[in-house]
N, C-alpha and C positions, 0 to 999 in steps of 0.2 A: 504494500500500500504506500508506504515511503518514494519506491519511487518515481509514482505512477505521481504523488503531489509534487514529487521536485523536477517533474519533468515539464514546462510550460506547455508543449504539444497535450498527452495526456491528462492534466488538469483542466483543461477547457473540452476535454469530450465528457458527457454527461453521463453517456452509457459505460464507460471503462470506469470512470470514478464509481459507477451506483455498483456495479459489480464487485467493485473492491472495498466497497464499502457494506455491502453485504458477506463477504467473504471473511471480514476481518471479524463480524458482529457475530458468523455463525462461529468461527474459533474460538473465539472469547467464550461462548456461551459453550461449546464443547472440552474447551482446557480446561475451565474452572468450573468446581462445583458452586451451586446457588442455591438457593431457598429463598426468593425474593417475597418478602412481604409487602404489601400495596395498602394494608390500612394503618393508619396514623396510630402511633404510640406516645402513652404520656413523654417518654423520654425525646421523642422527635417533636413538643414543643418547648422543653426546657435545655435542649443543650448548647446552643448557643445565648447567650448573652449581648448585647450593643457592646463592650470590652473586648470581647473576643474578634467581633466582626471588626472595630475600629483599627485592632493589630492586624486582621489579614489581608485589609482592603492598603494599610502600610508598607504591608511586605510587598505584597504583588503589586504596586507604586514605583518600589522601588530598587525591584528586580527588571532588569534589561529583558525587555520580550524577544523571543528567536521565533521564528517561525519552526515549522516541522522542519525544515529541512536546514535548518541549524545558524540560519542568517539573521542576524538581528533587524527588527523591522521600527526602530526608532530612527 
């Protein structure tokens, strides 16, 4: 999938990306085991705080973004 993004031809065909982008979602969901649950737990409303969110909205501020293919796009 890497280098089908860092390939500028490949990136702009719609059908080669959705392919590999299905391919990469059925892996994930093959390599790894899951158990996903879909309904809300008390703990999925209390575990972030406004503190928490204020330091990670900091970090990712002020970490240099790369794109996937490892180029910084600042």
């Amino acid at each position: 999938m890497s280098q089908v993004l860092c390939d500028p031809v490949l990136r702009e065909e719609p059908l080669i990306v959705a392919a590999g982008a299905q391919m990469l979602a059925a892996s994930v969901l093959a390599a790894f085991p899951h158990s996903v649950r879909t309904d809300a737990t008390a703990q999925d409303r209390n575990d972030v705080d406004s503190l928490t969110l204020r330091r990670a909205l900091a970090y990712i501020e002020g970490v240099p973004f790369l794109d996937r293919c490892g180029r910084s796009e600042r």
